[in-house]
C-alpha positions in Angstrom: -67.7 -44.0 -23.4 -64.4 -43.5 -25.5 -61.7 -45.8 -24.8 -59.1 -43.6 -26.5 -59.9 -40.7 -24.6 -55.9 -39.7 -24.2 -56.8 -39.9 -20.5 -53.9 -41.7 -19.1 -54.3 -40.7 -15.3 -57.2 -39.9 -12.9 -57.2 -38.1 -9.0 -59.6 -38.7 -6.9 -59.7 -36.5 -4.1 -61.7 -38.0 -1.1 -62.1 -37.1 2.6 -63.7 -40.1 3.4 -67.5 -39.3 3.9 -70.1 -40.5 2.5 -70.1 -37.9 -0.2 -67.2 -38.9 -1.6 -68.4 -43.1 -2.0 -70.4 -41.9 -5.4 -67.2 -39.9 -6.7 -65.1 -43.3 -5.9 -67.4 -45.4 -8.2 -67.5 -42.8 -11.1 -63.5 -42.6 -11.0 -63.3 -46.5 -10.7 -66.1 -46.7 -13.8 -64.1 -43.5 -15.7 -61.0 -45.5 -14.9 -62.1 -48.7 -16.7 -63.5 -47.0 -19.4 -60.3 -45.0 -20.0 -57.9 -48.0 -18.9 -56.6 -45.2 -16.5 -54.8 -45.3 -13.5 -56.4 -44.1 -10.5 -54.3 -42.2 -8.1 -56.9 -41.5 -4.7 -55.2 -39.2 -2.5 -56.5 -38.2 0.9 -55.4 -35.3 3.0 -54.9 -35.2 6.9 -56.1 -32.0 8.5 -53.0 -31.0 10.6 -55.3 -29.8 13.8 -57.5 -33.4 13.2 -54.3 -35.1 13.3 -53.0 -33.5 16.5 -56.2 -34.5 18.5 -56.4 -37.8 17.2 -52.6 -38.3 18.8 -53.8 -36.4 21.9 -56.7 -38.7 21.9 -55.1 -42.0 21.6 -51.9 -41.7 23.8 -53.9 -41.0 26.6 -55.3 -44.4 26.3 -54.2 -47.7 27.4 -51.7 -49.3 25.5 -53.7 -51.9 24.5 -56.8 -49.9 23.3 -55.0 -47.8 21.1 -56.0 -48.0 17.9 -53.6 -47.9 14.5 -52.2 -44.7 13.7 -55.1 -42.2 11.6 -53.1 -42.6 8.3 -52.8 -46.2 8.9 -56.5 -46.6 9.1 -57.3 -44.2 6.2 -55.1 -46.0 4.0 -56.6 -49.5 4.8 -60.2 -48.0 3.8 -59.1 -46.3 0.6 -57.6 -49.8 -0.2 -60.7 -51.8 0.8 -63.2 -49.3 -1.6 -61.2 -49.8 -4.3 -60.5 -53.4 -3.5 -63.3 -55.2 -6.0 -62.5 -52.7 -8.8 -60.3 -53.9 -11.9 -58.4 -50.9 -11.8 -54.7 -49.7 -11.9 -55.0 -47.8 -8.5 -52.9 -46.7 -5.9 -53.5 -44.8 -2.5 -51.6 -41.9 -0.9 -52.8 -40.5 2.3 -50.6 -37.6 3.7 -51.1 -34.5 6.2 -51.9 -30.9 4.8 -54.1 -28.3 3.8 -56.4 -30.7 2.0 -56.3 -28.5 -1.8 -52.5 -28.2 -1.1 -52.1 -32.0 -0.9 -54.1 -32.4 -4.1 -52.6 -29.8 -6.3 -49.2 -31.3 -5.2 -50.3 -34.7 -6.3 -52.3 -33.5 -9.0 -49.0 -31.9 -10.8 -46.7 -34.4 -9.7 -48.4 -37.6 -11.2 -49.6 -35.2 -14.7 -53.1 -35.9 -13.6 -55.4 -35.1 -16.5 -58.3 -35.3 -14.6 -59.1 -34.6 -10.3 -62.7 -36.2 -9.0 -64.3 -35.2 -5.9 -67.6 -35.8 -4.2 -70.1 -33.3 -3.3 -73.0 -33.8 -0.6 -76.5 -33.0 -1.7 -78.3 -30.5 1.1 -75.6 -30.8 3.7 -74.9 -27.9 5.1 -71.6 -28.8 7.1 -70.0 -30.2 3.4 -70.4 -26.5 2.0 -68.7 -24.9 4.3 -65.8 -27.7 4.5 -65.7 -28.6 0.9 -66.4 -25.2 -0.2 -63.8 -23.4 0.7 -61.9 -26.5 -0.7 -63.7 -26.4 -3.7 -63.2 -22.8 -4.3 -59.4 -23.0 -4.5 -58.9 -25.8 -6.6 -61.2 -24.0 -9.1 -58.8 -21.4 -8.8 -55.8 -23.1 -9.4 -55.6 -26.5 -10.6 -54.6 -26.4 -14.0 -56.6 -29.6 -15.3 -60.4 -30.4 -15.3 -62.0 -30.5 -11.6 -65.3 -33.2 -11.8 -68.0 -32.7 -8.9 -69.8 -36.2 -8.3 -73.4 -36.1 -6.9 -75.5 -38.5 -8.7 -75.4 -43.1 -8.4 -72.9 -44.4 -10.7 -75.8 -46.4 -13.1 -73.5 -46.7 -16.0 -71.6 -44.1 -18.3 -72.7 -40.5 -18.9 -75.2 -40.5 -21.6 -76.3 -36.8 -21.3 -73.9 -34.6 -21.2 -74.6 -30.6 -21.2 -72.3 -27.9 -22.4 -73.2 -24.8 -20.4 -71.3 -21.6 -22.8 -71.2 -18.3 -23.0 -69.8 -18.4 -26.4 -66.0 -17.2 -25.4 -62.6 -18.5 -26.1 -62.7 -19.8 -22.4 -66.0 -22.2 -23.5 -64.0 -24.3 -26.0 -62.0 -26.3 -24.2 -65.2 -27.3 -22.7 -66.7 -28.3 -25.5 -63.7 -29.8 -26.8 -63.4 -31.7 -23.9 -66.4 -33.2 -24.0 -66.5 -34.1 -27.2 -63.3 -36.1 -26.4 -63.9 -37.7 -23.4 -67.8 -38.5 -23.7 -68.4 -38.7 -27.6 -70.6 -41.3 -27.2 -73.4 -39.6 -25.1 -76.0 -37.0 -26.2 -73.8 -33.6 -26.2 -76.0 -30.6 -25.6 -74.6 -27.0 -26.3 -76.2 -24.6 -23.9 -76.8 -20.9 -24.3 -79.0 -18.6 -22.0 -79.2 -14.6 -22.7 -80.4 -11.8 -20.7 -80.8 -9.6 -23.7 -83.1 -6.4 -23.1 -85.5 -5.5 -20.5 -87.7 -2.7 -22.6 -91.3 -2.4 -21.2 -92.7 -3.8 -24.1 -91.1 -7.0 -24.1 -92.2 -7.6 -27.5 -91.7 -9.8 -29.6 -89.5 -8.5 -32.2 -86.9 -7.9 -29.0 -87.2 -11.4 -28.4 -86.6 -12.3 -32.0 -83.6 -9.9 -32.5 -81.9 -11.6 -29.4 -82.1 -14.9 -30.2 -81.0 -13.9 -33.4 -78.0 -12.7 -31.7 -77.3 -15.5 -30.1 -77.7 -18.0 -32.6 -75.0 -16.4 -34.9 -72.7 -16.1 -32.0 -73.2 -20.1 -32.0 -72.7 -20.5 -35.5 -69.3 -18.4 -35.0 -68.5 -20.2 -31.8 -69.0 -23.6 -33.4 -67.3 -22.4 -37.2 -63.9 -21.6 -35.3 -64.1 -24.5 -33.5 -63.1 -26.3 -37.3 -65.5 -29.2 -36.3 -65.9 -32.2 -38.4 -69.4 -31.6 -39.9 -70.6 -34.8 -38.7 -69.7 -34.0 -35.0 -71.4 -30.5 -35.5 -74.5 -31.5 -37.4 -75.1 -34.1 -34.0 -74.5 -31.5 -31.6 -77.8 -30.5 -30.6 -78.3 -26.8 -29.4 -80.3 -25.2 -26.9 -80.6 -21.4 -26.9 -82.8 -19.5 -24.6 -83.8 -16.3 -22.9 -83.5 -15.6 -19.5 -81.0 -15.9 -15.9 -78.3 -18.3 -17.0 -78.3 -19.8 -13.6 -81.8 -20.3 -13.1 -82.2 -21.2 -16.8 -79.2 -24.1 -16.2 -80.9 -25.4 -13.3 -84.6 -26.0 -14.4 -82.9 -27.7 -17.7 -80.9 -30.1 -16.1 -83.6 -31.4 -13.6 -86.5 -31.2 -16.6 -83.9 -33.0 -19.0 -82.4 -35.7 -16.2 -78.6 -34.2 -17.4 -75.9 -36.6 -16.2 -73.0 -34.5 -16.3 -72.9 -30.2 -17.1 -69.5 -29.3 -18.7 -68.6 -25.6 -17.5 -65.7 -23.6 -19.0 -63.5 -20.8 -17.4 -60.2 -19.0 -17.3 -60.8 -16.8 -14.6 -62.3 -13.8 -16.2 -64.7 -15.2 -18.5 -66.5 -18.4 -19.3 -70.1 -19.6 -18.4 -69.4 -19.9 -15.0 -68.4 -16.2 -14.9 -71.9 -15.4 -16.4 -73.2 -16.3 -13.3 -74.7 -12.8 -12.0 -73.8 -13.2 -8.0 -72.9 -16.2 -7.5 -69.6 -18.3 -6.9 -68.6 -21.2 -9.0 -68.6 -22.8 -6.1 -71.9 -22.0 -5.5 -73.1 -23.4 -9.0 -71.7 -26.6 -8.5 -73.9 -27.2 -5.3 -77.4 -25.7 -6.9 -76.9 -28.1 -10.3 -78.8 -31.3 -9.5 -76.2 -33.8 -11.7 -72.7 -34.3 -11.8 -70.2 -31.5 -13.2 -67.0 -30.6 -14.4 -64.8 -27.7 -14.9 -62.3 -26.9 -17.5 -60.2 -24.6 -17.8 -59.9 -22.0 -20.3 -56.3 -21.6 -22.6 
């Protein structure tokens, strides 16, 4: 991990599940690595925090529990409590991706963490929609967590489709996690003919790999950090392609580029971004495009 990653300050976004315990040790371990501070920020729902009142004031005085914010605040503080980290907690009520793009602008995050449950069915449709909007908007990197924290990223994947939007990706990644095994990734559709012969084949992955060597040429790399960039470039649904790589290759963390209109993520032939993040098996994050 780079310690002069020009990351000065990291969000984490948590809603206190369980989902979100695996995203609070990677932005504690991202944080020391980075010598970052760690702002984690949790959001109120206004209807949860109406019932919870209703709740307690029809209770005894003396079985009243602490006020909701009270008690969320208390167990941010005590998750972050063995961690060497610069950290502070600010737990407010809002729309929960309102609360973070607020935070997110107002403390120049560079980077916003979040967890994400693996086959939870509830989490989709309450992070999701979450999810989907800060993809949307936030103007800075957006990091999925799914995986145990067992130590730094060491292979990291850069899903691209070869656009402008794909280089901050890779840029980013390159910045941030130099020191793990960086992976370009390419997958192509190309033609469908009958045939499917080989020359087709050929002529496609010709295709691509000059639109690689173009990608990478404009990119000004040293040639160093090019000639260690290790490429893979294949035929078939980019989605489906992503998928079987990361869980045959045991990827830590898939780098995904977009600006709205184009990117990998855009590539995806019916399906969300949202709906990517969930399928990939490892830990992501998105950048966004210039």
């Amino acid at each position: 991990m780079i310690e002069n990653s020009g990351v000065h300050n990291l969000l984490l976004a948590s809603d206190l599940s369980s989902r979100c315990d695996r995203a609070s040790d990677r932005a504690g371990q991202l944080a020391q690595a980075w010598k970052a501070k760690l702002l984690v920020v949790h959001a109120i729902d206004p209807a949860y925090a109406v019932c919870y009142a209703k709740m307690t004031q029809e209770l005894p005085s003396w079985r009243r529990p602490e006020e909701y914010r009270t008690v969320a605040a208390r167990r941010l503080n005590m998750d972050l409590a063995s961690d060497k980290i610069d950290a502070e907690v600010y737990v407010t009520e809002g729309m929960p991706h309102e609360i973070v793009l607020e935070a997110a602008c107002r403390e120049n995050s560079d980077l916003v963490i979040t967890g994400i449950g693996r086959d939870e069915s509830l989490a989709r449709i309450q992070l999701g929609s979450t999810l989907d909007k800060l993809l949307q908007e936030l103007p800075v990197p957006l990091m999925t967590v799914r995986r145990r924290v067992r130590g730094p990223y060491r292979h990291v994947v850069v899903a691209t489709d070869f656009s402008p939007a794909s280089q901050p990706a890779l840029e980013t990644a390159m910045r941030w996690f130099g020191d793990a095994q960086l992976t370009l990734f390419h997958a192509y559709e190309g033609g469908s003919g009958l045939g499917g012969d080989a020359l087709t084949n050929d002529a496609w992955r010709t295709i691509a790999n000059d639109q690689c060597d173009r990608f990478i040429a404009e990119m000004a790399l040293e040639p160093s950090v090019a000639h260690r960039l290790h490429r893979v470039i294949d035929r078939g649904h980019p989605e489906v392609l992503l998928c079987d790589y990361v869980r045959h290759e045991e990827i830590d963390l898939v780098v995904l580029g977009t600006n709205g209109r184009s990117g990998f993520l855009k590539a995806m032939i019916g399906s969300t971004a949202e709906n990517l993040l969930h399928l990939l098996e490892c830990d992501t994050m998105v950048v966004r495009g210039r």
